[in-house]
C-alpha positions as CSV (number, residue, x, y, z in Angstrom):
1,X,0.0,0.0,0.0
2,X,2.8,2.3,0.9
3,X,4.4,1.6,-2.6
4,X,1.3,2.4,-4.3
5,X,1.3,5.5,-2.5
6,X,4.4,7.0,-3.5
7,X,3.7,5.6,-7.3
8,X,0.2,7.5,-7.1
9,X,1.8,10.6,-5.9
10,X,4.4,10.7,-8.3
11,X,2.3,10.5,-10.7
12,X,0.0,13.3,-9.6
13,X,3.1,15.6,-9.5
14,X,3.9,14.5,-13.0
15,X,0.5,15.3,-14.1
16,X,0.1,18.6,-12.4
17,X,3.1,19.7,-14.0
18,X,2.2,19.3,-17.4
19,X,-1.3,20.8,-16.6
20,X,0.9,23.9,-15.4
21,X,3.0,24.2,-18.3
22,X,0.1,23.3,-20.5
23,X,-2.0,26.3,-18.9
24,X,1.3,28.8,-19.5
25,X,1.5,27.8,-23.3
26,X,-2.6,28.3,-23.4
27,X,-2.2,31.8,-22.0
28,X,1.6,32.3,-24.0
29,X,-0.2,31.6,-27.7
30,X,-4.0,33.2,-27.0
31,X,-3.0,35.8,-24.7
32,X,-6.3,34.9,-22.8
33,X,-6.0,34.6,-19.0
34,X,-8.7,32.1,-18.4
35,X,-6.1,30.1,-20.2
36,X,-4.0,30.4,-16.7
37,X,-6.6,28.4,-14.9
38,X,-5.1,25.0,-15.0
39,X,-1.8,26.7,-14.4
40,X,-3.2,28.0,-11.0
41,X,-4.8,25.1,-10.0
42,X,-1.9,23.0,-10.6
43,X,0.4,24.7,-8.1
44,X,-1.2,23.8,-4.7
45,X,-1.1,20.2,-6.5
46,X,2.3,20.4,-6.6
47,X,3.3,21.5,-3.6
48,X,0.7,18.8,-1.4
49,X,2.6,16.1,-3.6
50,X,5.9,17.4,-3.1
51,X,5.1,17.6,0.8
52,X,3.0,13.9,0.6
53,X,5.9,12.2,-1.3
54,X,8.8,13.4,1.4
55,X,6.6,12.1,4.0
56,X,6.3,9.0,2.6
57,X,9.9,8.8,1.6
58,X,11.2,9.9,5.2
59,X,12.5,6.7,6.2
60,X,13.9,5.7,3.1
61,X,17.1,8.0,2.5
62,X,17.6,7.0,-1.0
63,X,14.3,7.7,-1.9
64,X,13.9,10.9,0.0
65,X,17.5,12.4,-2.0
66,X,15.6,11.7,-5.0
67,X,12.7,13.4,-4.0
68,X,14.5,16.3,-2.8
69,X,16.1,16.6,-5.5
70,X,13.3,16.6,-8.1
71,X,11.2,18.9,-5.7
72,X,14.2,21.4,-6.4
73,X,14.0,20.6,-10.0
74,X,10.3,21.4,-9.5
75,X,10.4,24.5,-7.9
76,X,12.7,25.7,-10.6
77,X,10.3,24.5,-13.5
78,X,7.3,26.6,-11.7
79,X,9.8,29.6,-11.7
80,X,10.4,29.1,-15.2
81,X,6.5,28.8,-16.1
82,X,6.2,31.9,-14.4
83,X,8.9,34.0,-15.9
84,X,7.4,33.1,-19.2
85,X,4.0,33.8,-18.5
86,X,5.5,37.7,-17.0
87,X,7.3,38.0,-20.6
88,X,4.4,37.0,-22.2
89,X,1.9,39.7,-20.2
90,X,5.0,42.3,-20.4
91,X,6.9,41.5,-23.5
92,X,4.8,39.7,-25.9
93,X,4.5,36.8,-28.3
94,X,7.0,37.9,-30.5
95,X,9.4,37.9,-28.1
96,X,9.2,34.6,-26.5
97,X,9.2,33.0,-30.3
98,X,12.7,35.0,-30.8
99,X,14.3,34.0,-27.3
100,X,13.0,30.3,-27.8
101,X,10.9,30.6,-24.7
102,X,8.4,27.6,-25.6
103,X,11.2,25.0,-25.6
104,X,12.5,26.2,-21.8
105,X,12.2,23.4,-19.2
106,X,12.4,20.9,-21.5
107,X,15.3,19.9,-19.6
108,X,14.1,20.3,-16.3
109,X,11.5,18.2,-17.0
110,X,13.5,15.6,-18.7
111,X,15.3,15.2,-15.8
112,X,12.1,14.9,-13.3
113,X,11.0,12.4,-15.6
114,X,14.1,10.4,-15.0
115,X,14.0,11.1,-11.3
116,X,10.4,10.0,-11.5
117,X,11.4,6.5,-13.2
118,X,14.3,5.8,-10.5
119,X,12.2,6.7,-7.7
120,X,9.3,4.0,-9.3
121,X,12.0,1.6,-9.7
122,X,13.1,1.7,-6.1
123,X,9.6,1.4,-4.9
124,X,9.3,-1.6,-7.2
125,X,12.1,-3.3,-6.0
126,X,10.9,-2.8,-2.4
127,X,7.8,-4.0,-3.2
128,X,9.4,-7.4,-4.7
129,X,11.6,-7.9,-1.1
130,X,8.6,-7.2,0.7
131,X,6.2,-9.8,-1.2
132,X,9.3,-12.4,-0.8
133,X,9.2,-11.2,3.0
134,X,5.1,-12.6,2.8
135,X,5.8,-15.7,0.8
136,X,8.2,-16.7,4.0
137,X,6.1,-15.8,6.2
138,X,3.1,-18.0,4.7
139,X,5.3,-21.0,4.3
140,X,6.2,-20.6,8.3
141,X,2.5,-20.5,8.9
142,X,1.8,-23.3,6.9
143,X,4.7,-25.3,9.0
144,X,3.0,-24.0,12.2
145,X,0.1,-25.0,11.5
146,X,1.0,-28.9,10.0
147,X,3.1,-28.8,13.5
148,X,0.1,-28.0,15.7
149,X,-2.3,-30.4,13.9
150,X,0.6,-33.2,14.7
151,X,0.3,-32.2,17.8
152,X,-3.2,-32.0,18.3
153,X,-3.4,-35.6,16.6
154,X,-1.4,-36.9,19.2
155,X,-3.2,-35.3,22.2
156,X,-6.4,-37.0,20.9
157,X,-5.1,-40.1,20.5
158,X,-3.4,-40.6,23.7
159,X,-6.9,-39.3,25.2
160,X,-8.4,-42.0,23.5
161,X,-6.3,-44.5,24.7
162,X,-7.2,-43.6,28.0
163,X,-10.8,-42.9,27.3
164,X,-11.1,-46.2,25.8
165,X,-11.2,-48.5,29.2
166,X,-14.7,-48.6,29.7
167,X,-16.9,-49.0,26.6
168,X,-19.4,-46.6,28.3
169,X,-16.8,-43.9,28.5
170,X,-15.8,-44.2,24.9
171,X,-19.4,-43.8,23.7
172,X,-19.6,-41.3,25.5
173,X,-16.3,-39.5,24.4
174,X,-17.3,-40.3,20.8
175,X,-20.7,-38.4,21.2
176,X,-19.3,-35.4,22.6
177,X,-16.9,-35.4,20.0
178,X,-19.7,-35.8,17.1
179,X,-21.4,-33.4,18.9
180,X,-18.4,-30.5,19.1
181,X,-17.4,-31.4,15.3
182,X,-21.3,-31.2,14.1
183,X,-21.4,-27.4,16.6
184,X,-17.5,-26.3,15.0
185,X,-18.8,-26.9,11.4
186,X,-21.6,-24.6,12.2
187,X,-20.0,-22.1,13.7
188,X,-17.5,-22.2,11.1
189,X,-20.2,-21.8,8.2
190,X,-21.3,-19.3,10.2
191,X,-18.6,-17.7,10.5
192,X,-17.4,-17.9,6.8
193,X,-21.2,-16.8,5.5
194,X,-20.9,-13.8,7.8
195,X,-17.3,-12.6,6.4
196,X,-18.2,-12.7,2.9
197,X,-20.9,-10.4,4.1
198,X,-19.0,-8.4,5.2
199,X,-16.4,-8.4,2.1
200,X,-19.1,-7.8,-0.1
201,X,-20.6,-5.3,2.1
202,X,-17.5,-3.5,2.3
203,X,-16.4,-3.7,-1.7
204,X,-19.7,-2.3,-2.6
205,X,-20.0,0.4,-0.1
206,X,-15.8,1.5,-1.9
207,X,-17.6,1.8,-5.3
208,X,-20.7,4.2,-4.4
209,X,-18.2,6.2,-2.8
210,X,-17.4,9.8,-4.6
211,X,-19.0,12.2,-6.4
212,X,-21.1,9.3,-9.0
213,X,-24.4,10.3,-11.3
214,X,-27.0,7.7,-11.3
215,X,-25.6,6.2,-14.1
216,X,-22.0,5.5,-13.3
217,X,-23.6,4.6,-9.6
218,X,-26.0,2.4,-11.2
219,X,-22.9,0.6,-13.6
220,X,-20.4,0.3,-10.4
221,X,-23.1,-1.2,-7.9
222,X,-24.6,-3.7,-10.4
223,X,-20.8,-4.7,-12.0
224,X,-19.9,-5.2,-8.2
225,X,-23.0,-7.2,-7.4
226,X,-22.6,-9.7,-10.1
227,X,-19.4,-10.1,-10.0
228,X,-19.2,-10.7,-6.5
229,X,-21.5,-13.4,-6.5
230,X,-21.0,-15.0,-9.8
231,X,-24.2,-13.7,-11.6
232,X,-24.7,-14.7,-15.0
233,X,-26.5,-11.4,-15.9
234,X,-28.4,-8.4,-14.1
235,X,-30.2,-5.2,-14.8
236,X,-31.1,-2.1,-12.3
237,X,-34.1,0.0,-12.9
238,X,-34.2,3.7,-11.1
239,X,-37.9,5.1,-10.5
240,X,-38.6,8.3,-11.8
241,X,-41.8,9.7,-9.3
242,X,-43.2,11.9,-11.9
243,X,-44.0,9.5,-14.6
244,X,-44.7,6.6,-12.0
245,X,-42.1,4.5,-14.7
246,X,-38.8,2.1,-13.9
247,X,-36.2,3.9,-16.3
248,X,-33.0,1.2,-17.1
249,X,-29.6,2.7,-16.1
250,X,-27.2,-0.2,-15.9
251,X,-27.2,-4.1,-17.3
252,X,-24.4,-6.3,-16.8
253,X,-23.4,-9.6,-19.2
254,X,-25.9,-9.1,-22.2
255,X,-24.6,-10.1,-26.0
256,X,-27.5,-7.5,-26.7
257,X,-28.4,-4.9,-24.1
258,X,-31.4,-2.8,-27.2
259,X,-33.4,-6.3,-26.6
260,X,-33.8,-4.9,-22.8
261,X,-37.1,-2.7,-21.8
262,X,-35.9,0.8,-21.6
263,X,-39.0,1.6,-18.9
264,X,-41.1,-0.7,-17.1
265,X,-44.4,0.6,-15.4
266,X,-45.9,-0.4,-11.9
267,X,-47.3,-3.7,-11.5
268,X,-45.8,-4.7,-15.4
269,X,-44.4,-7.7,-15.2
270,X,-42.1,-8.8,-12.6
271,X,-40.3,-6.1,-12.2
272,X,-42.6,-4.0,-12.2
273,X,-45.2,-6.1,-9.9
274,X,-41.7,-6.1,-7.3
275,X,-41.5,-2.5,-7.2
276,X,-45.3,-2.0,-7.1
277,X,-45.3,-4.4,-3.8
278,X,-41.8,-3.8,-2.6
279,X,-41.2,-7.2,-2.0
280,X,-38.5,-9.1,-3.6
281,X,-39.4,-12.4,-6.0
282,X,-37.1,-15.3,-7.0
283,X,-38.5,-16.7,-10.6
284,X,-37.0,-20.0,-12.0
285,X,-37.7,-21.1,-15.8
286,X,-35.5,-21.0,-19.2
287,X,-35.5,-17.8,-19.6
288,X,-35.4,-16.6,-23.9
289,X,-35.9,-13.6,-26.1
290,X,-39.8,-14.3,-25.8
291,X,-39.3,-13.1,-22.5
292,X,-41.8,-15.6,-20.9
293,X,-41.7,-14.6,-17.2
294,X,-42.0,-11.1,-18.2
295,X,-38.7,-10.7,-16.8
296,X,-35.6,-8.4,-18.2
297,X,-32.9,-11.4,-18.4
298,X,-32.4,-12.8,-21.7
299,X,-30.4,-16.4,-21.1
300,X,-31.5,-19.8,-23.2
301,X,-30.2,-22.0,-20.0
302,X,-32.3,-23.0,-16.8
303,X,-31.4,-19.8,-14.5
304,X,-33.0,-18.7,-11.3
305,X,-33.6,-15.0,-11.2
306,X,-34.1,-12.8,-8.2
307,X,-35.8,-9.1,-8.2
308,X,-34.9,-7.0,-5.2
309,X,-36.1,-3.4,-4.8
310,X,-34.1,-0.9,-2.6
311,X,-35.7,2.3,-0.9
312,X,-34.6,5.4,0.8
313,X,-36.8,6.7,3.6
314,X,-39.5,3.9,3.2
315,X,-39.6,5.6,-0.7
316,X,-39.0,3.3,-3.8
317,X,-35.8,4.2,-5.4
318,X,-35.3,1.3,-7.8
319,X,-34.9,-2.3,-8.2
320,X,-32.3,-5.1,-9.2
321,X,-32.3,-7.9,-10.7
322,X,-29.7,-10.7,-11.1
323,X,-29.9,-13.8,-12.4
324,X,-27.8,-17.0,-11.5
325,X,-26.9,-20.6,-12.9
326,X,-28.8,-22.6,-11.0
327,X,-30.5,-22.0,-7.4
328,X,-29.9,-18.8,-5.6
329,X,-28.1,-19.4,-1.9
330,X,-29.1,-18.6,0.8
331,X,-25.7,-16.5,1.1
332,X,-26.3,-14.9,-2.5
333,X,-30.0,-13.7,-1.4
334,X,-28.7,-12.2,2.1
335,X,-26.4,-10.4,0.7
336,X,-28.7,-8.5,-1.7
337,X,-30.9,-7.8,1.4
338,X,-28.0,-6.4,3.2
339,X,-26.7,-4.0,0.3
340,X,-30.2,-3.2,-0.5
341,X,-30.6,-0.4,2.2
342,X,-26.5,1.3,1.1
343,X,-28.0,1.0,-2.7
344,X,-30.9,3.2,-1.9
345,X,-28.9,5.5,0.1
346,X,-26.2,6.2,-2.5
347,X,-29.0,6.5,-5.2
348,X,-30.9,8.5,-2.9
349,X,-27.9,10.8,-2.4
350,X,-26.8,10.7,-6.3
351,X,-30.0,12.2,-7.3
352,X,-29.7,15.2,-4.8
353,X,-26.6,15.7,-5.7
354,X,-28.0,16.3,-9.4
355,X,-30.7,18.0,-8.1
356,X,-28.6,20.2,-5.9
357,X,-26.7,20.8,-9.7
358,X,-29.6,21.4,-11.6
359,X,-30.4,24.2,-9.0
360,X,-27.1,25.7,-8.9
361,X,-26.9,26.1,-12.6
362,X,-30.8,28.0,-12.4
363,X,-29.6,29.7,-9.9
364,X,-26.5,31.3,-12.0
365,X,-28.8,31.9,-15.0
366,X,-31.3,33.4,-12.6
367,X,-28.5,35.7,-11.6
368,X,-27.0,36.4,-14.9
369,X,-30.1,37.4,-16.3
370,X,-30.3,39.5,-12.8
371,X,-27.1,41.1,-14.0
């Protein structure tokens, strides 16, 4: 995680520093200052990197000579950028053609770049000792635990050899063993249902998080849905109040996505009749273009589909559906249960976030036309 850090953030510095000397060559050829923006907004970029990467390169001291090194080389490139841009505002075009001005930095940068690449390559190497360092320490946990199952053999079978002197003793040993396997194995499904919850949970709550429309939030939840529990195909539906319709924003897996219904209405079909009753429905059947359950998956195999609507503030927001080879689990239809609730929120919160637009942007006409 730490190496992607510093690879991220060297990045971003890269990137910032084109956009500055991008925004001086705008401003240097057009002589417009709103050309100037992305060179403003590029230098508090800079300098957060340059402070982000020395922190993360403060134990490293080859790493953090480099990076001191190219933050000097930066700070001498923004000087540069701004030189030009005060001989463009006080000399002129012509000027900065005749003294070459567009090809200054060049070097500089050339030798960020090459800074850049050595500092990635370090980080790469560390990266490679420290997966080597996990590899060992996998293969000792693997002895560890071969070494305590030996051992654990052994206790029970000198237990047994003790246990076994009565036959009543045994049987009774045997059954509380049965008993304590058949209580472990449930406790360990248990357990093993409840953290890929909890993984799932967690994945999809990292991919409604940002600023997302209802469309990208619509692809990222149903591509994570899917995928994380082996669906064959989906679609989600978002209700529009005002026309009372199911509007399709996302489908995942289909060879043909226009054979899909665009809008469903309340009570048609089964989406629809799920979002009109706000219960979810499981439907099972070979499922082909005819579209004989009325459903929106399109598969020519025996699939078992589930339709799940999600609400904010007891309000229908929408409604998934996912369709899987075979029977649905138990696991599978929990999950969707669970994520259904986060799905409405983040939609919920999408769509005031466009509202919350839509207003801003009336609101600046409003005042324009004020003006």
């Amino acid at each position: 995680e730490h190496s992607q850090q510093v690879v991220k953030t060297s990045n971003d510095l890269l990137q910032s520093l084109i956009d500055a000397e991008t925004g001086m060559r705008g401003y240097a050829a057009t002589g417009k200052i709103v050309f100037l923006d992305p060179f403003n907004a590029a230098l508090p970029k800079i300098n957060n990197d340059l402070s982000d990467l020395r922190s993360l390169t403060a134990n490293d001291p080859s790493q953090s000579a480099r990076v001191e090194k190219m933050g000097d080389l930066v700070n001498q490139q923004v000087l540069m950028l701004k030189g030009d841009i005060e001989a463009r505002q006080t000399k002129g075009l012509q000027y900065m053609v005749d003294n070459s001005m567009f090809v200054n930095g060049k070097q500089t940068m050339d030798h960020i770049r090459q800074y850049r690449l050595d500092l990635l390559d370090q980080e790469n190497r560390l990266l490679s000792a420290r997966k080597q360092s996990s590899a060992q320490a996998s293969s000792e946990t693997e002895i560890i635990v071969i070494t305590g199952s030996i051992v654990f053999l052994i206790i029970i079978v000198v237990l047994f050899y003790y246990i076994q002197k009565t036959f009543e003793e045994q049987r009774k040993a045997e059954e509380t063993v049965r008993l304590a396997n058949v209580e472990l194995e449930r406790v360990l499904d248990k357990n093993e249902a409840q953290n890929w919850l909890l993984t799932g949970v967690a994945s999809l709550n990292e991919k409604i998080q940002g600023q997302l429309s209802e469309k990208e939030l619509s692809k990222n939840v149903l591509s994570e849905i899917c995928s994380y529990t082996h669906a064959m195909a989906g679609t989600l539906y978002l209700f529009n109040s005002e026309d009372q319709k199911l509007n399709l924003y996302a489908s995942y897996a289909f060879h043909n996505p226009d054979v899909l219904k665009k809008e469903v209405r309340l009570s048609e079909g089964w989406i629809g009749q799920v979002a009109e009753n706000g219960k979810e429905a499981i439907i099972k059947g070979k499922l082909n273009d005819s579209l004989k359950l009325e459903s929106s998956v399109v598969q020519e195999q025996l699939v078992e589909t589930i339709i799940i609507p999600f609400f904010f503030d007891k309000q229908l927001k929408g409604v998934i559906e996912i369709a899987c080879n075979g029977e649905i689990g138990d696991n599978t239809r929990n999950y969707l249960e669970i994520v259904a609730n986060n799905i409405g929120i983040a939609v919920n919160t999408a769509q005031a976030r466009t509202i919350m637009h839509d207003l801003y942007e009336e609101t600046q006409q409003q005042a324009e036309e004020l003006e």
